[in-house]
Z-matrix of the N, CA and C atoms (Angstrom, degrees):
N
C 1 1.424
C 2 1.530 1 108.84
N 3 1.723 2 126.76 1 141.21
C 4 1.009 3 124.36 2 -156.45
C 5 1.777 4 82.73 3 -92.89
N 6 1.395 5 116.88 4 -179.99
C 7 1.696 6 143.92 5 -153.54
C 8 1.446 7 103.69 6 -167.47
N 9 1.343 8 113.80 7 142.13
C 10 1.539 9 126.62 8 145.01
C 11 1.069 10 106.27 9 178.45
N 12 1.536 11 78.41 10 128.86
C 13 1.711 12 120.86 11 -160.42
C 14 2.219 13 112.63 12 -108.10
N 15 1.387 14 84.95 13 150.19
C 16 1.900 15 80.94 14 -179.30
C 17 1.217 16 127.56 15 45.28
N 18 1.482 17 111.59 16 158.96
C 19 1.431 18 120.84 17 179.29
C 20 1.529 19 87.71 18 -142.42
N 21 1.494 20 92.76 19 138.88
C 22 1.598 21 118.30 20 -174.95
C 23 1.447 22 128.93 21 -152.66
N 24 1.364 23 137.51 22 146.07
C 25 1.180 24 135.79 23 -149.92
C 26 1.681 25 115.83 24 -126.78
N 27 0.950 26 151.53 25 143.65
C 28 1.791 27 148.90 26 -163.10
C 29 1.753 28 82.26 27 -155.64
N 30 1.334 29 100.74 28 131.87
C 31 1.712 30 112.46 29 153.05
C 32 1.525 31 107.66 30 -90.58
N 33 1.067 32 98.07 31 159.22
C 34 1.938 33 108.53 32 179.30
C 35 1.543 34 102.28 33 -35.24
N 36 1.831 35 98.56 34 138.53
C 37 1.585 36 95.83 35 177.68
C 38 1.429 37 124.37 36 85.91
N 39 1.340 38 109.40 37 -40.29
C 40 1.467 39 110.73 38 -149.02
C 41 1.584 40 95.85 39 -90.56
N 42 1.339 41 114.14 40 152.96
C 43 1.433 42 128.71 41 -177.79
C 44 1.394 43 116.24 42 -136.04
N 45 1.850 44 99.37 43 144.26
C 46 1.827 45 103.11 44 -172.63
C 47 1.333 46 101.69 45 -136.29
N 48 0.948 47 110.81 46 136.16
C 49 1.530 48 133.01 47 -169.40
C 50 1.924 49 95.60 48 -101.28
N 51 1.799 50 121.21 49 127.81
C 52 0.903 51 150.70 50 -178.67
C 53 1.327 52 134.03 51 -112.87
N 54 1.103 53 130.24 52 120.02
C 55 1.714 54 131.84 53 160.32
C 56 1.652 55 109.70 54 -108.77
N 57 1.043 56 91.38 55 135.47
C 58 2.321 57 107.12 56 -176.99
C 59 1.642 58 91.09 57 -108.67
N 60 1.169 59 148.91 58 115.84
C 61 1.846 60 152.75 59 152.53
C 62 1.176 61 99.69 60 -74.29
N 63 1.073 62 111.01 61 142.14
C 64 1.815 63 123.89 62 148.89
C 65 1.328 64 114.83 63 -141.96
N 66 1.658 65 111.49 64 149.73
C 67 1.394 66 117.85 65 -168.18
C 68 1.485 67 118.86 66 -36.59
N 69 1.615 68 110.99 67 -44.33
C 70 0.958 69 112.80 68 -176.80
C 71 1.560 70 114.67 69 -158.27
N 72 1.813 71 111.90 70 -110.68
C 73 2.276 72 80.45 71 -179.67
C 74 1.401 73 78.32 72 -115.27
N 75 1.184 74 93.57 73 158.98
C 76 1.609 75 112.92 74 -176.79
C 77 1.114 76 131.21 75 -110.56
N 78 1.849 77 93.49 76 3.97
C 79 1.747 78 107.78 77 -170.58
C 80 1.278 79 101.23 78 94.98
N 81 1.451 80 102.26 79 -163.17
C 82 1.805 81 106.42 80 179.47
C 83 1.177 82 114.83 81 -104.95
N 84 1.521 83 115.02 82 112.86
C 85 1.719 84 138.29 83 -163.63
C 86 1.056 85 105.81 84 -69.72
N 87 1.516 86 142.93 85 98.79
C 88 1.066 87 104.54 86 168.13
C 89 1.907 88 110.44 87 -93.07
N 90 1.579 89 125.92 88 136.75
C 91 1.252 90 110.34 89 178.67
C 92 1.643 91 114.33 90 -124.43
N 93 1.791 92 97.77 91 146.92
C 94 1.514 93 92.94 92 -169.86
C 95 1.837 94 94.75 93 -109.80
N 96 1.375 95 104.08 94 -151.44
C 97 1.504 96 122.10 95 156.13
C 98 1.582 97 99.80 96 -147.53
N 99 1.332 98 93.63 97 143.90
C 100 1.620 99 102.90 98 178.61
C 101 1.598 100 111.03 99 -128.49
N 102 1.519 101 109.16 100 111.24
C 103 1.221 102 125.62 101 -172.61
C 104 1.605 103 106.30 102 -68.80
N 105 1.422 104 123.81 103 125.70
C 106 1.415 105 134.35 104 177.63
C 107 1.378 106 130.40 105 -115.39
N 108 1.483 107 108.37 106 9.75
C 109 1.617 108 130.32 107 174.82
C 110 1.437 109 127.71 108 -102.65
N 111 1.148 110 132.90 109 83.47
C 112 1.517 111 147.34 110 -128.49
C 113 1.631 112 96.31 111 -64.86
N 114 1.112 113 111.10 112 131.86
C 115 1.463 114 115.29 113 -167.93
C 116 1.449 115 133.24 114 85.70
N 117 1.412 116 91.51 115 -5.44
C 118 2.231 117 94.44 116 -163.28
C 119 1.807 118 98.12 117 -88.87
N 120 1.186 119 109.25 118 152.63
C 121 1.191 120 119.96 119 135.32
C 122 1.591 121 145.52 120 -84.28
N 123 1.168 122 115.11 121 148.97
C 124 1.335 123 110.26 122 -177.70
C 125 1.175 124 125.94 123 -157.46
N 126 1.247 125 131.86 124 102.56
C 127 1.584 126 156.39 125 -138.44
C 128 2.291 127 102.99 126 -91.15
N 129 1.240 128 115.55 127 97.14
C 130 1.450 129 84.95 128 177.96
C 131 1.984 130 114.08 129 -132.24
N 132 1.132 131 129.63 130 168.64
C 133 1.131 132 117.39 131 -175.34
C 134 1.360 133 118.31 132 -147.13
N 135 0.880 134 152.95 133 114.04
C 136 1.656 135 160.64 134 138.12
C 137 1.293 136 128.63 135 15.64
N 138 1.300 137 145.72 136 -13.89
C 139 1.330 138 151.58 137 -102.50
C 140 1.628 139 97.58 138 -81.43
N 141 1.216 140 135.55 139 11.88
C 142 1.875 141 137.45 140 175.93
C 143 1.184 142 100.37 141 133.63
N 144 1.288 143 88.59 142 176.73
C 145 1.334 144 137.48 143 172.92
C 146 1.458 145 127.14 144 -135.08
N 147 1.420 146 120.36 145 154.75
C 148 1.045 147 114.90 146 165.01
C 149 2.030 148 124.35 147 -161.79
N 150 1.222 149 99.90 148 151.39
C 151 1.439 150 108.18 149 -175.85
C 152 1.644 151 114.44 150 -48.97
N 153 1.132 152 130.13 151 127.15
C 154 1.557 153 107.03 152 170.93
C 155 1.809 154 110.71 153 -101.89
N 156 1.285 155 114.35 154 165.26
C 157 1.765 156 119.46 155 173.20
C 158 1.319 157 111.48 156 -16.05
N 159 1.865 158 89.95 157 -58.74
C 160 2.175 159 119.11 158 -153.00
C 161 1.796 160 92.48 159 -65.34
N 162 1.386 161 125.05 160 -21.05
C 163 1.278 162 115.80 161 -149.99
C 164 1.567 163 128.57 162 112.86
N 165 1.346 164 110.93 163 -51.05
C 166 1.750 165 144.80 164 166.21
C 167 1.846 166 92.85 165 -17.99
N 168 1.043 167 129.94 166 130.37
C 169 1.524 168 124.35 167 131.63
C 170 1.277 169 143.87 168 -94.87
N 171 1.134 170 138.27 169 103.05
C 172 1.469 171 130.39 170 155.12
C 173 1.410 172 136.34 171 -68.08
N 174 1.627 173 103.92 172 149.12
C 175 1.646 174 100.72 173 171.18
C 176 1.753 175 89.23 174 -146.65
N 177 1.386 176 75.36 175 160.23
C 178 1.697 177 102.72 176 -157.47
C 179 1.610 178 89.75 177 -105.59
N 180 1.400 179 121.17 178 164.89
C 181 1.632 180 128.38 179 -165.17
C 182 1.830 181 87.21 180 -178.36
N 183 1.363 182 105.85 181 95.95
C 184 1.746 183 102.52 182 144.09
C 185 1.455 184 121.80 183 -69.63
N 186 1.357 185 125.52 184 143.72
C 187 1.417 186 133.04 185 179.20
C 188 1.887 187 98.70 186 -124.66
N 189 1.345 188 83.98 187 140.15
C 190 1.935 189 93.18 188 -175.54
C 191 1.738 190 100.74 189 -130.86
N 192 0.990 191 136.63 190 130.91
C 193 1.100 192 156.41 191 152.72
C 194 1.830 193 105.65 192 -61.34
N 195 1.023 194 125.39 193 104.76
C 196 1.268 195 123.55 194 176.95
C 197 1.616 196 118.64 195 -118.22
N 198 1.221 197 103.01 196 3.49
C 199 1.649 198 100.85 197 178.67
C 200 2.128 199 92.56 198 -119.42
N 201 2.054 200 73.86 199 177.92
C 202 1.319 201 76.91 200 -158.58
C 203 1.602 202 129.40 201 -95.16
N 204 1.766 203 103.06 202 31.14
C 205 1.439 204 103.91 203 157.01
C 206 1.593 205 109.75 204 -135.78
N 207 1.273 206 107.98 205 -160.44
C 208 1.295 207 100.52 206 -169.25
C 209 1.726 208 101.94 207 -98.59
N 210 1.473 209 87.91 208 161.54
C 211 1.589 210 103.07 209 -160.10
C 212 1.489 211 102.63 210 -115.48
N 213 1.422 212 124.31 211 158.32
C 214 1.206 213 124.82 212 144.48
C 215 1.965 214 119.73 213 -129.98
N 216 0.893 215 83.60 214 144.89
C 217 1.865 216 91.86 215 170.89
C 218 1.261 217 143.45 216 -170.22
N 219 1.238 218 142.26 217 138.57
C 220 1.381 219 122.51 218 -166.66
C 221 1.738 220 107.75 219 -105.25
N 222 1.459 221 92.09 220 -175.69
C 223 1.826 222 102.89 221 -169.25
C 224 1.488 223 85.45 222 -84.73
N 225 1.076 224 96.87 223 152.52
C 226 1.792 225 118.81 224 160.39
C 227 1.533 226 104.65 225 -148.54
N 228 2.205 227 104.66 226 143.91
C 229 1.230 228 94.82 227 178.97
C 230 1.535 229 88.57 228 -159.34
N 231 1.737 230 110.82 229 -167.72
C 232 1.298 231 117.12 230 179.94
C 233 1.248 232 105.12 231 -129.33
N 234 1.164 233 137.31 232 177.99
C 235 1.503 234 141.67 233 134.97
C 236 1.471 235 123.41 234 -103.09
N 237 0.828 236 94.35 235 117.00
C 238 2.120 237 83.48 236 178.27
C 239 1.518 238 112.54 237 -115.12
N 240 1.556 239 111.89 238 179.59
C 241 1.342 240 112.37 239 -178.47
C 242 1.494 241 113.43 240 -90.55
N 243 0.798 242 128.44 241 137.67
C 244 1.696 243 140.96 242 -161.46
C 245 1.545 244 119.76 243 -85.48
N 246 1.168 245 111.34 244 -169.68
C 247 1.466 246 110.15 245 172.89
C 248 1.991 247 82.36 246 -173.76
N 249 1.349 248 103.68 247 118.98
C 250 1.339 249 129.82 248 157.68
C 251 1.369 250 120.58 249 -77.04
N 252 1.529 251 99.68 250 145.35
C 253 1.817 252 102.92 251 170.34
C 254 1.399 253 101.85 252 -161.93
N 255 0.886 254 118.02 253 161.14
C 256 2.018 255 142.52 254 -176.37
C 257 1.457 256 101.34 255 19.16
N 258 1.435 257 107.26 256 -174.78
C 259 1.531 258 134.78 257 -179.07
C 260 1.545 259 111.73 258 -129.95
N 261 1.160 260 120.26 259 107.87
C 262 1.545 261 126.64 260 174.44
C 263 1.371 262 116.66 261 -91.95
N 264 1.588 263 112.75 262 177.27
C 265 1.269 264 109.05 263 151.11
C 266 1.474 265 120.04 264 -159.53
N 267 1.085 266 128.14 265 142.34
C 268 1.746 267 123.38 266 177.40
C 269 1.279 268 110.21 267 -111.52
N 270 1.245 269 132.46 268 154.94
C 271 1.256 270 141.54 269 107.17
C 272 1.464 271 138.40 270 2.97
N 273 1.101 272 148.73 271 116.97
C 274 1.575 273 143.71 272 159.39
C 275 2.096 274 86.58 273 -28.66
N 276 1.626 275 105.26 274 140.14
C 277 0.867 276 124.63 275 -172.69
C 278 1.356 277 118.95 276 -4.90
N 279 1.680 278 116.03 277 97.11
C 280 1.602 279 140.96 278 -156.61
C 281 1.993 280 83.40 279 -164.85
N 282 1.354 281 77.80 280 138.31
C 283 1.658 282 85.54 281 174.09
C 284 1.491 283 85.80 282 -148.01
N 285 1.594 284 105.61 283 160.55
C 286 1.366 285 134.84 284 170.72
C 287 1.540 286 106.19 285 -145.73
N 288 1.422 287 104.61 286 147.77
C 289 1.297 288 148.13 287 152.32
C 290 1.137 289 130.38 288 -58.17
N 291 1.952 290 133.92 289 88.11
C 292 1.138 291 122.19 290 -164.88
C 293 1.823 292 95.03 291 -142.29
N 294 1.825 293 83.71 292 148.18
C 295 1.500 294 95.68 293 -173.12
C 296 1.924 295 93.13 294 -123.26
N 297 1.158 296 104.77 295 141.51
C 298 1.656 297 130.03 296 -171.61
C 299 1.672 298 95.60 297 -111.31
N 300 1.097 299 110.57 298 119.54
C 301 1.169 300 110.46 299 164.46
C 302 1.502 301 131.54 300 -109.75
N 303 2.019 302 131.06 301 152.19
C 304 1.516 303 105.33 302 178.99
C 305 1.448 304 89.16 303 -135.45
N 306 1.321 305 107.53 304 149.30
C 307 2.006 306 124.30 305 177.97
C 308 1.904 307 93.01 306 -52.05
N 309 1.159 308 125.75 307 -43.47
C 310 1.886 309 112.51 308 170.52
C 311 1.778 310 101.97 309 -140.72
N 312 0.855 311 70.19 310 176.18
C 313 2.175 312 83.07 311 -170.27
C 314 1.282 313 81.13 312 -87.64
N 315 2.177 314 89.61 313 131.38
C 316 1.458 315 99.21 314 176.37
C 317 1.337 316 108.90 315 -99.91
N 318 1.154 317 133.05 316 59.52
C 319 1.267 318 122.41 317 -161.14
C 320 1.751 319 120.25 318 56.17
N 321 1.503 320 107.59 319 -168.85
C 322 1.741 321 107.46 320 -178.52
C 323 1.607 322 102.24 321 -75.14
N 324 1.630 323 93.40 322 140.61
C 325 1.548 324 94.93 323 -158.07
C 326 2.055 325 94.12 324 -129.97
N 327 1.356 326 116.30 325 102.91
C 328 1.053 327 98.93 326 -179.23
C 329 1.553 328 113.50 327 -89.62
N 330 1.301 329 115.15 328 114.75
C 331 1.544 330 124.90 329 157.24
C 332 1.321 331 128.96 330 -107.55
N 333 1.442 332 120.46 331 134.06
C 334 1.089 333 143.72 332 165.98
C 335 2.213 334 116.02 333 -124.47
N 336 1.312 335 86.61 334 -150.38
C 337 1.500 336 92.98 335 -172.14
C 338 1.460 337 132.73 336 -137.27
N 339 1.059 338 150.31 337 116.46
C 340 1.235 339 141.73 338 -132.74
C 341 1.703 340 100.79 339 -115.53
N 342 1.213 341 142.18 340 87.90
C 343 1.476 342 130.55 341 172.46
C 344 1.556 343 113.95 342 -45.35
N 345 1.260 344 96.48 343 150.18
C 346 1.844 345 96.93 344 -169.18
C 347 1.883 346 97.65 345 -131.52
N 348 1.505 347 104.39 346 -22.24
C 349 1.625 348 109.57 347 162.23
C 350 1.290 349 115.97 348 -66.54
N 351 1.498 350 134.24 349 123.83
C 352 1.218 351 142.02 350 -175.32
C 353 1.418 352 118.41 351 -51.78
N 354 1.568 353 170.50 352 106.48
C 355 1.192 354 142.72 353 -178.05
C 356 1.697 355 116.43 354 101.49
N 357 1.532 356 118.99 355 -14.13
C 358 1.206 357 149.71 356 172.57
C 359 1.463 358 117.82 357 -64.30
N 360 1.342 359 122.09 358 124.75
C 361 1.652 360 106.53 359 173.49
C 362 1.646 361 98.46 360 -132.43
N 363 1.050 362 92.78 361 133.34
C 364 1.429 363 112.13 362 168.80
C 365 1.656 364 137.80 363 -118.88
N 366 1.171 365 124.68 364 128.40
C 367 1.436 366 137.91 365 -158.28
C 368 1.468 367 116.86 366 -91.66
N 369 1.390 368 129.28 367 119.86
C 370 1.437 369 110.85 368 173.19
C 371 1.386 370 112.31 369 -110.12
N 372 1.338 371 125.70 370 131.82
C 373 1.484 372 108.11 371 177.37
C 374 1.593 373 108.52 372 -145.78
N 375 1.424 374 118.82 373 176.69
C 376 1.466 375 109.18 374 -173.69
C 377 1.603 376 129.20 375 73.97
N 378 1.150 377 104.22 376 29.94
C 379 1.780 378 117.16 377 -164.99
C 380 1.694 379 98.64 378 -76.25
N 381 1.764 380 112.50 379 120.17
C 382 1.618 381 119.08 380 161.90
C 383 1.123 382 107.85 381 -154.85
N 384 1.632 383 108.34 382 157.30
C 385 1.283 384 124.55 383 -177.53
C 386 1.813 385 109.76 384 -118.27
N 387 1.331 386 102.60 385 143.79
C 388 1.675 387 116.32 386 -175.37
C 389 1.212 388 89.91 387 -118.07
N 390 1.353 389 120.63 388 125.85
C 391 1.807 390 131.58 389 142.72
C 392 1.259 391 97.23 390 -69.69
N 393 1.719 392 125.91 391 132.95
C 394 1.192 393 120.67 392 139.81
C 395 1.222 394 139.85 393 -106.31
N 396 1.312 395 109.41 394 178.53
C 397 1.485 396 115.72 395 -168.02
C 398 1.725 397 120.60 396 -27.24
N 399 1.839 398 96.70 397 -48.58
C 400 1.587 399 103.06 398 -172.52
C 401 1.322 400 97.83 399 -94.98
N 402 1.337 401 130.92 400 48.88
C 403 1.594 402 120.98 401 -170.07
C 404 1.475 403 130.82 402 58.83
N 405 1.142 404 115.80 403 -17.85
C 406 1.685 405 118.94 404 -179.65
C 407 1.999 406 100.09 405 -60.04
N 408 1.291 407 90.75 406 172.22
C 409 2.040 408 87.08 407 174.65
C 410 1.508 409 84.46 408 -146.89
N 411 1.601 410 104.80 409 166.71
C 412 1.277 411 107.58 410 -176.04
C 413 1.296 412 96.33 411 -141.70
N 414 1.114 413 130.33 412 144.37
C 415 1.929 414 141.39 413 -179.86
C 416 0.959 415 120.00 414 -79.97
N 417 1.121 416 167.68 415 144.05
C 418 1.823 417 147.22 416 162.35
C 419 1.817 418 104.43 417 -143.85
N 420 1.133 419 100.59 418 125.01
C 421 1.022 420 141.88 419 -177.08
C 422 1.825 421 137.87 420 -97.04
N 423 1.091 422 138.12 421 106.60
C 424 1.537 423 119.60 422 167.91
C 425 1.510 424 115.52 423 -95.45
N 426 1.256 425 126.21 424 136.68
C 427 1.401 426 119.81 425 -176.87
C 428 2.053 427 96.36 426 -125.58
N 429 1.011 428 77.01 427 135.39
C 430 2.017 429 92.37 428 -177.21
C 431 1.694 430 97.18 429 -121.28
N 432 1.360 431 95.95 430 132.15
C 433 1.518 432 103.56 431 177.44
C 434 2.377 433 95.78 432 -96.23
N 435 1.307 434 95.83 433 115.19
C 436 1.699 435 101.66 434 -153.06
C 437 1.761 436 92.64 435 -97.61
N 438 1.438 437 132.28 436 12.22
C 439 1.513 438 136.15 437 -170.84
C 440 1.312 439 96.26 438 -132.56
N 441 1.415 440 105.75 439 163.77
C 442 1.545 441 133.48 440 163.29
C 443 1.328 442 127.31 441 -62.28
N 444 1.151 443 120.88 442 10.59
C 445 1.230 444 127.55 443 167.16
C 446 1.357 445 134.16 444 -121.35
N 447 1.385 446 141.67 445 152.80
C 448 1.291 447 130.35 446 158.36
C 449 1.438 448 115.01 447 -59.04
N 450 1.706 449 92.85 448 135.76
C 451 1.758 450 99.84 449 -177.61
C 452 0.957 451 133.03 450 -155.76
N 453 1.725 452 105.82 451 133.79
C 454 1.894 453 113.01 452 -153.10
C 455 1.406 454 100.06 453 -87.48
N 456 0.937 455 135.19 454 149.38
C 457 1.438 456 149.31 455 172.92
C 458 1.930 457 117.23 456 -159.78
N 459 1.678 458 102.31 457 138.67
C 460 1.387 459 90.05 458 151.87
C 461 1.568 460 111.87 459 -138.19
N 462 2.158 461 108.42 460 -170.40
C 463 1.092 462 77.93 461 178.52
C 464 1.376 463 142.57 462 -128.26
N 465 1.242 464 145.89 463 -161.15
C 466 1.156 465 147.42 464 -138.20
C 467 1.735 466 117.34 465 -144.95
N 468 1.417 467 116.56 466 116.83
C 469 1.443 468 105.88 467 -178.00
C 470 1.404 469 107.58 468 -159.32
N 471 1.276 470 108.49 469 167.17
C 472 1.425 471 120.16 470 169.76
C 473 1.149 472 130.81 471 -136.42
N 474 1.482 473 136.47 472 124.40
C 475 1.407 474 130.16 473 174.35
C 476 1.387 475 115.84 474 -49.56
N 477 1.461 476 131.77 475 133.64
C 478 1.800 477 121.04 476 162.03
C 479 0.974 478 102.74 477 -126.98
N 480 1.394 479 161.50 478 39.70
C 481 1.011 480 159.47 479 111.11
C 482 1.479 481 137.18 480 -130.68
Protein backbone atom coordinates (compact mmCIF):
# COMPACT_ATOMS: atom_id res chain seq x y z
CA UNK A 1 0.00 0.00 0.00
CA UNK A 2 1.34 3.36 -1.12
CA UNK A 3 2.10 6.21 2.10
CA UNK A 4 3.10 9.81 2.33
CA UNK A 5 4.07 11.00 5.27
CA UNK A 6 5.23 14.79 6.63
CA UNK A 7 5.97 17.97 5.23
CA UNK A 8 9.44 19.34 5.56
CA UNK A 9 11.70 22.10 4.55
CA UNK A 10 15.91 22.23 3.66
CA UNK A 11 17.31 25.76 2.54
CA UNK A 12 19.82 25.57 -0.37
CA UNK A 13 22.62 23.08 0.36
CA UNK A 14 21.43 22.10 3.51
CA UNK A 15 21.07 18.37 4.42
CA UNK A 16 18.93 16.10 6.95
CA UNK A 17 19.64 12.91 7.90
CA UNK A 18 16.34 10.52 8.66
CA UNK A 19 15.02 7.37 10.39
CA UNK A 20 11.16 5.98 9.26
CA UNK A 21 10.21 2.96 12.49
CA UNK A 22 7.64 0.57 11.99
CA UNK A 23 6.02 -1.75 14.42
CA UNK A 24 7.50 -4.39 12.88
CA UNK A 25 8.66 -5.77 9.08
CA UNK A 26 6.70 -4.33 6.63
CA UNK A 27 7.90 -6.35 3.77
CA UNK A 28 10.07 -4.65 1.28
CA UNK A 29 9.86 -0.73 1.82
CA UNK A 30 10.46 0.77 -0.84
CA UNK A 31 11.04 4.72 0.28
CA UNK A 32 11.23 7.84 -1.81
CA UNK A 33 11.01 11.75 -1.11
CA UNK A 34 8.75 13.73 -3.15
CA UNK A 35 9.76 17.24 -3.86
CA UNK A 36 6.60 19.77 -3.73
CA UNK A 37 8.29 23.23 -4.39
CA UNK A 38 7.98 24.10 -8.08
CA UNK A 39 11.38 24.27 -9.45
CA UNK A 40 13.53 22.84 -6.43
CA UNK A 41 15.78 20.18 -6.43
CA UNK A 42 16.25 17.52 -4.13
CA UNK A 43 19.03 15.02 -3.76
CA UNK A 44 18.01 11.85 -1.38
CA UNK A 45 19.53 8.44 -0.39
CA UNK A 46 18.81 5.24 1.56
CA UNK A 47 21.85 4.52 3.53
CA UNK A 48 20.01 1.09 5.71
CA UNK A 49 18.11 -0.26 7.69
CA UNK A 50 17.95 -2.12 10.52
CA UNK A 51 16.20 -4.79 12.81
CA UNK A 52 15.56 -3.47 16.32
CA UNK A 53 15.52 -5.87 19.89
CA UNK A 54 11.34 -4.96 20.12
CA UNK A 55 11.05 -6.34 16.48
CA UNK A 56 10.28 -2.53 15.05
CA UNK A 57 12.34 -1.74 11.79
CA UNK A 58 14.02 1.27 10.77
CA UNK A 59 15.56 2.79 7.71
CA UNK A 60 17.45 5.78 7.57
CA UNK A 61 17.11 8.23 4.19
CA UNK A 62 19.43 11.46 4.02
CA UNK A 63 17.65 14.30 2.09
CA UNK A 64 19.94 17.12 0.40
CA UNK A 65 18.57 20.18 -1.00
CA UNK A 66 20.70 20.77 -4.05
CA UNK A 67 19.13 23.60 -5.86
CA UNK A 68 19.20 27.02 -5.21
CA UNK A 69 16.18 27.81 -3.03
CA UNK A 70 14.56 26.31 -0.41
CA UNK A 71 12.58 23.25 -0.84
CA UNK A 72 9.91 21.41 0.80
CA UNK A 73 8.77 17.71 0.55
CA UNK A 74 7.62 14.75 2.11
CA UNK A 75 8.58 10.87 2.11
CA UNK A 76 6.43 8.73 0.04
CA UNK A 77 6.67 4.92 -0.17
CA UNK A 78 5.15 1.40 -0.72
CA UNK A 79 5.33 -1.89 0.84
CA UNK A 80 5.30 -4.81 -1.33
CA UNK A 81 5.36 -8.54 -1.07
CA UNK A 82 8.85 -9.94 -0.98
CA UNK A 83 10.75 -12.84 -1.90
CA UNK A 84 13.49 -14.02 0.69
CA UNK A 85 16.81 -15.79 0.22
CA UNK A 86 19.96 -16.99 2.37
CA UNK A 87 21.52 -15.86 5.70
CA UNK A 88 24.71 -13.72 5.70
CA UNK A 89 26.93 -12.17 7.90
CA UNK A 90 29.46 -9.17 8.25
CA UNK A 91 31.70 -7.78 10.39
CA UNK A 92 31.49 -4.14 12.02
CA UNK A 93 32.30 -2.25 8.80
CA UNK A 94 33.14 -5.35 6.18
CA UNK A 95 31.32 -5.13 2.98
CA UNK A 96 30.96 -7.75 0.24
CA UNK A 97 30.20 -8.00 -3.28
CA UNK A 98 27.24 -10.10 -4.35
CA UNK A 99 25.75 -11.05 -7.66
CA UNK A 100 21.98 -12.73 -7.70
CA UNK A 101 21.37 -14.46 -10.53
CA UNK A 102 17.84 -15.45 -12.75
CA UNK A 103 17.53 -18.38 -15.72
CA UNK A 104 15.77 -14.90 -17.84
CA UNK A 105 15.41 -11.26 -16.73
CA UNK A 106 12.41 -10.90 -14.72
CA UNK A 107 11.73 -7.66 -15.52
CA UNK A 108 12.78 -4.54 -12.91
CA UNK A 109 13.63 -6.33 -9.90
CA UNK A 110 14.00 -4.27 -6.76
CA UNK A 111 16.53 -5.83 -4.29
CA UNK A 112 17.84 -4.83 -1.23
CA UNK A 113 18.49 -6.46 2.27
CA UNK A 114 16.69 -7.15 5.27
CA UNK A 115 18.95 -7.30 8.73
CA UNK A 116 17.85 -10.16 10.88
CA UNK A 117 20.64 -9.12 13.79
CA UNK A 118 18.80 -7.01 16.29
CA UNK A 119 20.52 -3.39 16.66
CA UNK A 120 22.52 -4.00 13.27
CA UNK A 121 22.52 -1.57 10.31
CA UNK A 122 23.27 -2.44 7.11
CA UNK A 123 24.08 -0.50 3.80
CA UNK A 124 23.29 -1.41 0.24
CA UNK A 125 24.99 0.33 -2.46
CA UNK A 126 26.14 -0.14 -6.11
CA UNK A 127 22.89 -1.78 -7.52
CA UNK A 128 23.26 -3.29 -11.58
CA UNK A 129 21.88 -5.53 -13.80
CA UNK A 130 23.74 -7.68 -16.75
CA UNK A 131 21.56 -9.35 -19.51
CA UNK A 132 23.42 -12.27 -20.58
CA UNK A 133 24.44 -13.82 -23.45
CA UNK A 134 21.80 -16.85 -22.97
CA UNK A 135 19.18 -14.40 -21.61
CA UNK A 136 19.65 -15.04 -17.87
CA UNK A 137 20.42 -11.38 -15.94
CA UNK A 138 22.32 -11.18 -12.92
CA UNK A 139 21.89 -8.33 -10.01
CA UNK A 140 25.02 -7.12 -8.26
CA UNK A 141 25.02 -5.60 -5.31
CA UNK A 142 27.49 -4.17 -2.38
CA UNK A 143 26.28 -4.67 1.13
CA UNK A 144 28.39 -2.79 4.05
CA UNK A 145 27.66 -3.78 7.52
CA UNK A 146 27.53 0.44 8.59
CA UNK A 147 27.22 -0.41 12.88
CA UNK A 148 29.25 -1.79 15.63
CA UNK A 149 28.18 -4.95 15.55
CA UNK A 150 28.29 -8.24 13.78
CA UNK A 151 25.40 -8.63 11.37
CA UNK A 152 23.24 -11.37 9.95
CA UNK A 153 21.16 -10.36 7.17
CA UNK A 154 19.67 -11.74 3.96
CA UNK A 155 18.27 -10.78 0.88
CA UNK A 156 15.14 -9.28 -0.07
CA UNK A 157 13.37 -8.22 -3.41
CA UNK A 158 10.63 -7.75 -5.57
CA UNK A 159 9.76 -7.88 -9.19
CA UNK A 160 7.72 -4.47 -10.47
CA UNK A 161 7.57 -4.91 -13.75
Amino acid sequence: MAWTWGTNTLNPGQSQQWWLLWPGDPGLEIIGVQCITPGAEIQYTSPGMQTNADGSTTYFITVTNSGPVAVQYHFTGSARNSWIWGVNSLNPGESQRWWLWWAEYPGVELIGVQVVTPGAEIQVTVPGVEINSDGSATYFLTITNAGPIAAQYHFRGSPIC
